[in-house]
C-alpha positions as CSV (number, residue, x, y, z in Angstrom):
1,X,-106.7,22.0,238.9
2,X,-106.4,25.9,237.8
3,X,-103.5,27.1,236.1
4,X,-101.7,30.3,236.3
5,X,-103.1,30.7,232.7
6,X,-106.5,30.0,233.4
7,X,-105.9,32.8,236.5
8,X,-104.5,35.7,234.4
9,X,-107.4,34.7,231.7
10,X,-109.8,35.4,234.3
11,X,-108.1,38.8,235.5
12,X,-107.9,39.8,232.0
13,X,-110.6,41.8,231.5
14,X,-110.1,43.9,234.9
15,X,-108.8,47.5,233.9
16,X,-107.9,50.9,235.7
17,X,-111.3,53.2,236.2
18,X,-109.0,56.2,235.0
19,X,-107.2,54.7,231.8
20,X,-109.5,52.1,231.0
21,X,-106.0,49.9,230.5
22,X,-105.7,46.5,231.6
23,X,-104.7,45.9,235.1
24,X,-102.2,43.5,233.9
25,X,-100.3,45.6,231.2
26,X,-99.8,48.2,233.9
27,X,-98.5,45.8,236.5
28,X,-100.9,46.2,239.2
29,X,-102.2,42.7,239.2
30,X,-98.4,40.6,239.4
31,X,-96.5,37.6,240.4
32,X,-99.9,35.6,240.0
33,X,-99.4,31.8,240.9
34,X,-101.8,29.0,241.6
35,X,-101.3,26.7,245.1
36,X,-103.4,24.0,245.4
37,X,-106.9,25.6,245.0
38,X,-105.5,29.1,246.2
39,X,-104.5,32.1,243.6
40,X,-101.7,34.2,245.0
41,X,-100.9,37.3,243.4
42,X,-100.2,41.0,244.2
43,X,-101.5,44.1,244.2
44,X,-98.9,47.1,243.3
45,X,-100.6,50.5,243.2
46,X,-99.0,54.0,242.1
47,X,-99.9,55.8,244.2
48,X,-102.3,57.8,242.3
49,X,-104.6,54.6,242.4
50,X,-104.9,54.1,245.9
51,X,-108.6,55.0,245.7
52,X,-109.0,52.3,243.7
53,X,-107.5,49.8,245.9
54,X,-110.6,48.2,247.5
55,X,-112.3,48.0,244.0
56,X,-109.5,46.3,242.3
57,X,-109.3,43.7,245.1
58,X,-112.8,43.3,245.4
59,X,-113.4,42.7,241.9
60,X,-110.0,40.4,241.4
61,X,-111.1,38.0,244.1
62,X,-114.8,37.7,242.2
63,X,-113.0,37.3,239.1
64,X,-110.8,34.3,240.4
65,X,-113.4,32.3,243.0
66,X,-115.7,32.5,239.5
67,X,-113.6,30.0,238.4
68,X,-114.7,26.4,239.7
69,X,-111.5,24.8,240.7
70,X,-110.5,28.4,242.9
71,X,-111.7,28.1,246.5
72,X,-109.0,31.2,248.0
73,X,-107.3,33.7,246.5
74,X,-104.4,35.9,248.5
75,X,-104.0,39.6,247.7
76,X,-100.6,40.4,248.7
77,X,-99.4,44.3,248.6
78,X,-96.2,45.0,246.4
79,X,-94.3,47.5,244.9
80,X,-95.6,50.0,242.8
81,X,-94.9,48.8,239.4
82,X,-92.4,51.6,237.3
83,X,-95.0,53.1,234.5
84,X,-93.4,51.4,231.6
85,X,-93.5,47.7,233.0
86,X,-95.8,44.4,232.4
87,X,-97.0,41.9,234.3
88,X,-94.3,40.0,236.6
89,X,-94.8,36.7,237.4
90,X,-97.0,35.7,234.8
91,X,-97.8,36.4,230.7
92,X,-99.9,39.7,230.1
93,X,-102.7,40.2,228.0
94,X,-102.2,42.7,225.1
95,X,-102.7,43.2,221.4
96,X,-101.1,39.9,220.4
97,X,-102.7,37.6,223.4
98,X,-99.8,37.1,226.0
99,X,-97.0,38.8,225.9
100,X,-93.5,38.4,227.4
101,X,-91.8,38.8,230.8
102,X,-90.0,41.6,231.5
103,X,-86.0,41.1,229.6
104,X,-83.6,39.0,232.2
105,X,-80.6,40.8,232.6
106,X,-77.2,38.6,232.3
107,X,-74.9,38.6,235.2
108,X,-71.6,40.5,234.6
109,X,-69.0,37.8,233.6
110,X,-71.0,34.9,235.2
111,X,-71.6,32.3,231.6
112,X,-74.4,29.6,232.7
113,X,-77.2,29.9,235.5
114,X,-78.2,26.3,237.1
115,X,-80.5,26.5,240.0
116,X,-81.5,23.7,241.9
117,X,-85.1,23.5,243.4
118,X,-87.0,20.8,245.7
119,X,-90.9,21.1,246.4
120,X,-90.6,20.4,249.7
121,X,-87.5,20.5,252.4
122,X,-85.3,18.0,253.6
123,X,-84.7,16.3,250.4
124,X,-81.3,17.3,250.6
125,X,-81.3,19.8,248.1
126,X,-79.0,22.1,250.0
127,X,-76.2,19.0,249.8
128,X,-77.3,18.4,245.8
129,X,-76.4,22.3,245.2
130,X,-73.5,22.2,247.5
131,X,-71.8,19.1,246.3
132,X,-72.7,19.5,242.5
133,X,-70.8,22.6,243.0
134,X,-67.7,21.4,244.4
135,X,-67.9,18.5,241.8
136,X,-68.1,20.9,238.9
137,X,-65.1,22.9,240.5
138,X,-62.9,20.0,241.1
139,X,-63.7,19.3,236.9
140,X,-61.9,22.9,236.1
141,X,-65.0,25.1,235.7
142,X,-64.7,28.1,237.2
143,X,-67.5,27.5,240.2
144,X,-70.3,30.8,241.7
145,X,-72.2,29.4,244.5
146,X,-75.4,31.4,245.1
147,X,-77.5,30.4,248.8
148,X,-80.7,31.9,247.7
149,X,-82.5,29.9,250.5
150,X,-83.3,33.0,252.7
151,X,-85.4,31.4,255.1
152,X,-82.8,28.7,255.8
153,X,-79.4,29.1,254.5
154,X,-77.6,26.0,255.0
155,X,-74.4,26.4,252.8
156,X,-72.0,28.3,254.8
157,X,-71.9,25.5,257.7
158,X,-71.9,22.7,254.6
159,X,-68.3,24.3,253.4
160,X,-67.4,25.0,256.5
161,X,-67.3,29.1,256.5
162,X,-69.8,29.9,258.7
163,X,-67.6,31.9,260.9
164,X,-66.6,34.4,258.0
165,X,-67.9,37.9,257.1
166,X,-67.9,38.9,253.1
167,X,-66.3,42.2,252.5
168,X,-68.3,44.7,251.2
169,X,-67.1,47.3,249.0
170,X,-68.9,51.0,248.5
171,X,-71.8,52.5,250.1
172,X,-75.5,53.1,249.0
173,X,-76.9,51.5,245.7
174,X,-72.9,51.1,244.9
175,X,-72.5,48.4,247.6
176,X,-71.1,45.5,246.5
177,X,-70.3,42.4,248.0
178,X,-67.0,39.8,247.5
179,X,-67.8,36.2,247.6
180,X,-66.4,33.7,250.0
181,X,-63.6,31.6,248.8
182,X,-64.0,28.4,249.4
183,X,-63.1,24.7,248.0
184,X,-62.1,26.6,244.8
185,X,-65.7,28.0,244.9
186,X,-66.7,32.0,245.1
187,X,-70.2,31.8,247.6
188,X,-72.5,34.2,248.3
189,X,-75.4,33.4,251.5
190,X,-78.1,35.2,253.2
191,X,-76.1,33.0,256.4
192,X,-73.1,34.7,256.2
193,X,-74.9,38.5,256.6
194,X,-76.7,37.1,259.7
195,X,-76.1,35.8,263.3
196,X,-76.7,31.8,263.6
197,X,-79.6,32.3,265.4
198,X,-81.4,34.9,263.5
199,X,-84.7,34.8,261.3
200,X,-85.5,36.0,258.1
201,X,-88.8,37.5,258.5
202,X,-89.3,38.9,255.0
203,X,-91.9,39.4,252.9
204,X,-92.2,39.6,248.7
205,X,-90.4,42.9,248.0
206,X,-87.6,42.6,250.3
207,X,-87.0,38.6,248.9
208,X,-86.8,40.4,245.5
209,X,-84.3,43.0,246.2
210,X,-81.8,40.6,248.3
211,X,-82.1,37.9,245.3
212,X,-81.6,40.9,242.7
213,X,-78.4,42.3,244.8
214,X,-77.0,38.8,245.1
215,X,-77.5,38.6,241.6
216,X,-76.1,42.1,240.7
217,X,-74.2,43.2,243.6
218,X,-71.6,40.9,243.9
219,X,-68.4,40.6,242.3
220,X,-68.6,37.3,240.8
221,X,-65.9,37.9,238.7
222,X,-65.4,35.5,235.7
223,X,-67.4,31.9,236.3
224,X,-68.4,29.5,233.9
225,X,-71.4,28.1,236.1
226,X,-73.4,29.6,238.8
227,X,-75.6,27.4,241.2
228,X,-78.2,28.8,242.9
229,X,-79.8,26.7,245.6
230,X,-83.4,27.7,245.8
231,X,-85.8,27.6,248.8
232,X,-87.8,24.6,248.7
233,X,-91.5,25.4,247.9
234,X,-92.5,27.6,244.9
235,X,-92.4,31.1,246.1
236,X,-91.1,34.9,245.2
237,X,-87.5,33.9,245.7
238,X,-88.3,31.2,242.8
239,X,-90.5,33.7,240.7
240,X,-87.5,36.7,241.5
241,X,-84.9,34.6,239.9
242,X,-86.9,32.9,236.9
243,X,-88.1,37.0,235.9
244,X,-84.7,38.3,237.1
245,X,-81.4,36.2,234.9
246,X,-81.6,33.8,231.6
247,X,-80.8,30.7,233.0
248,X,-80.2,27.1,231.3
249,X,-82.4,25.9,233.4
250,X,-83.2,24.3,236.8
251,X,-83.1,20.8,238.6
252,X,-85.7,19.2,240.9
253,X,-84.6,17.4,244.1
254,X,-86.7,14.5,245.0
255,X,-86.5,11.9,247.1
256,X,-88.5,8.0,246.0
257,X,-91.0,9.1,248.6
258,X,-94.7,9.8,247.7
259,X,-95.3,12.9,249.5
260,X,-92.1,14.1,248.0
261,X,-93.2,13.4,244.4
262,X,-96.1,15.4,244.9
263,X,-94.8,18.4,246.0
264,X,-91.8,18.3,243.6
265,X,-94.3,17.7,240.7
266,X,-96.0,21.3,241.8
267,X,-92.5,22.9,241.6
268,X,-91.7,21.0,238.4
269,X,-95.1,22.7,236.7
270,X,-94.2,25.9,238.2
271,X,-90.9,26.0,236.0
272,X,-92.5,24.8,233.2
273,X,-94.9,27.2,233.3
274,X,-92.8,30.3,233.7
275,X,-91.1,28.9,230.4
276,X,-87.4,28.1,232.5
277,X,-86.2,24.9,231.1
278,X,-86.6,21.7,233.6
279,X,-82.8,19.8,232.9
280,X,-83.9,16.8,235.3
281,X,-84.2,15.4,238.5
282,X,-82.3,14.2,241.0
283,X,-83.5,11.6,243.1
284,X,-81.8,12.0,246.5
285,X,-81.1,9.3,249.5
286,X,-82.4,6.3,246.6
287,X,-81.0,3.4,249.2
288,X,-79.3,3.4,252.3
289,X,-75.4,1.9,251.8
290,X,-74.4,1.2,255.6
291,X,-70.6,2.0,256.9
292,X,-69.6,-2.2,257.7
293,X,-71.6,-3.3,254.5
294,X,-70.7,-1.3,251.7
295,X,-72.2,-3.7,249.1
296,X,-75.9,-3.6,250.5
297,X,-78.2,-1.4,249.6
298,X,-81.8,-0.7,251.7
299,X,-84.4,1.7,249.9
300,X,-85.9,3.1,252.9
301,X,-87.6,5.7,251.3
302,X,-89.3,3.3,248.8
303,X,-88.3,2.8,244.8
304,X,-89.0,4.4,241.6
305,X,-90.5,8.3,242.5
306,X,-87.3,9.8,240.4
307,X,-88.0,8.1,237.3
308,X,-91.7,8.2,237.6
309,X,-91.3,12.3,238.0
310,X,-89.1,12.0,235.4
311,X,-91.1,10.4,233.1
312,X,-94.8,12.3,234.1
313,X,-92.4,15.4,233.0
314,X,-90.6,14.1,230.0
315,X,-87.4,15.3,231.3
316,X,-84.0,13.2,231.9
317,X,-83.7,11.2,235.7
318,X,-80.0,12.6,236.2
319,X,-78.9,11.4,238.6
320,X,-79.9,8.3,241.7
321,X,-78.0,9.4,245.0
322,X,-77.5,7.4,248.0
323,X,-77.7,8.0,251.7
324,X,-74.0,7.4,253.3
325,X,-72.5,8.6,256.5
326,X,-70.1,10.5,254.5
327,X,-72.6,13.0,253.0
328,X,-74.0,13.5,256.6
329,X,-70.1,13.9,258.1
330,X,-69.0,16.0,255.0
331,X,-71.9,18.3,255.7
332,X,-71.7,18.8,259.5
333,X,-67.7,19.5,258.8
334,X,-68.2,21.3,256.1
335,X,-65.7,19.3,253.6
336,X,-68.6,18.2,251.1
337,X,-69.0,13.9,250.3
338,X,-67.2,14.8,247.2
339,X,-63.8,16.5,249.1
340,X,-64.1,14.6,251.5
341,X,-65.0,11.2,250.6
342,X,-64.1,11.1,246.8
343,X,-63.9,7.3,246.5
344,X,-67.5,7.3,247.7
345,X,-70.5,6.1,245.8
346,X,-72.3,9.8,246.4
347,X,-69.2,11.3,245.2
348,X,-69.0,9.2,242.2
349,X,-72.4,9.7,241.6
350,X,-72.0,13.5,241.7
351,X,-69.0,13.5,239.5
352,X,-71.3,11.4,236.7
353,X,-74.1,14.4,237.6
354,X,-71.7,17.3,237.0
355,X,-70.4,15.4,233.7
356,X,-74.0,15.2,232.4
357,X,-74.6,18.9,233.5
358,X,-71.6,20.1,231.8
359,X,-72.3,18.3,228.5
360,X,-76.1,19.4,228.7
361,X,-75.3,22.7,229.0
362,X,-72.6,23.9,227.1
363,X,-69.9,24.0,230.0
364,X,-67.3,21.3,228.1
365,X,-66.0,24.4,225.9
366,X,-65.3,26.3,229.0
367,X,-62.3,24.0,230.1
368,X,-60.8,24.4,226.3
């Protein structure tokens, strides 16, 4: 299967008719990601190059079905790229070989960045990134919530503020928006700037400036960890945060399932590839525990995917959750397994996966 590598490797040699400079060192080719057998990428002109548009897509879809394991590629149109920028979403090609993403930009007063991903939806990654918050609250960190899952953001109703409006302070570029309180966290969600009912029917530019305000536009005040639950999949929202803020690094969400496993192991390599640090995985709804029979256990979704994934990677199995009626109550009341039920197996097992987290990444200092 191709790699982003082998993709840019292949685009390399394109260059601008005018400047003779490389189509990736000016930005114009960008955010280039292998699916499958299918290059996406995007093509952001000045406008100054628009005559060259159908010659640079023409020529970067011959350059990318050359290669044998490409049967598609998808020209996307983005943003003209400022003059002064590289390549996004990918290394460039310049004196050296590759060089480097653009510089992440820290997030005023926020100390670690955590985001927790899933290849696929409805592994529960929405109730990992939800309870792992509350779990590291209830510990004494200083707790940010971030519900970068445009498409579906689940959080609000999961804590139970669904019915609130953010304040927003300023006007123009100077907006900026206050966090929800809630369970001793400060959360931010595309679900509380919406009606219930309404879609998100965004494309690449607008998913990076919404991630990039919720990022930067938020008073966020002091924290000591930020959580950012991702949108399953491995998309711009993904590539937006990975190029946008350093962070320690980012959490898989599987379930034992096979069709699970291999669409986590595609967001797993995306990480990896982008250079963002892959702490673990969680391995979600591991066995059934039933209400009456709290001592019996039934893996429903079969055994053993978390710590194969795990092990394919090289990277620690955090953390084996179980499916109880509490997480499913906690999250339809929105008082999370771990408020709610804190004697709970789940809840236990997300106050061992907070513990891990916090030694991992630095966080034991912060309640010194």
């Amino acid at each position: 299967m191709a790699t982003a590598e082998q993709a840019l490797d292949a685009l390399a040699p394109l260059v601008d008719a005018g400047s003779g400079r490389s189509l990736l060192e000016l930005g114009w080719l960008r955010q280039v990601r292998v699916q499958n057998r299918r290059v996406v990428l995007q093509l952001a002109l000045p406008s100054f190059a628009s005559s060259q548009r159908d010659r640079i897509a023409t020529a970067t879809r011959q350059a990318l079905l050359a290669l044998d394991t490409i049967d598609d590629v998808q020209i996307e149109v983005g943003q003209p790229a400022p003059p002064s920028s590289g390549p996004i979403g990918g290394a460039g090609h310049g004196s050296g070989g590759h060089g480097q993403l653009p510089e992440r930009q820290p997030i005023p007063g926020v100390g670690t960045v955590i985001a927790v991903s899933s290849g696929k939806g409805g592994v529960g990654k929405s109730t990992v990134a939800v309870n792992l918050a509350c779990a590291l609250a209830a510990s004494g960190l200083r707790v940010g919530l971030l519900d970068a899952d445009i498409y579906g953001p689940n959080a609000p109703t999961m804590l139970g503020v669904a019915d609130r409006t953010p304040e927003v302070r300023g006007g123009g570029n100077e907006q900026i928006l206050v966090p929800i309180d809630c369970h001793g966290l400060a959360m931010v969600s595309m679900g509380l700037l919406i009606q219930e009912n309404q879609p998100v029917i965004w494309r690449g530019p607008m998913l990076n400036g919404i991630i990039r305000q919720f990022l930067y536009q938020v008073d966020w005040g002091e924290r000591d960890v930020l959580i950012v639950d991702l949108p399953p999949g491995t998309g711009d929202v993904q590539l937006s945060l990975a190029q946008a803020v350093p962070m320690a690094g980012v959490i898989i969400v599987t379930t034992p399932q096979k069709v699970s496993l291999q669409d986590a192991r595609r967001g797993l390599a995306m990480f990896l590839q982008m250079g963002i640090t892959v702490l673990g995985v969680v391995e979600n709804m591991t066995a059934f525990i039933p209400p009456d029979l709290p001592d019996r256990r039934y893996a429903i979704f079969g055994s053993g995917g978390g710590q194969l994934l795990a092990d394919e990677a090289d990277v620690p199995l955090l953390a084996q959750l179980p499916l109880e009626l509490a997480v499913q109550q906690g999250g339809d009341s929105g008082e999370p397994a771990v408020l709610s039920a804190p004697g709970s197996p789940t809840a236990q097992a997300f106050d061992a996966l907070a513990q891990q987290l916090r030694q991992r990444c630095g966080l034991e200092t912060a309640l010194t």
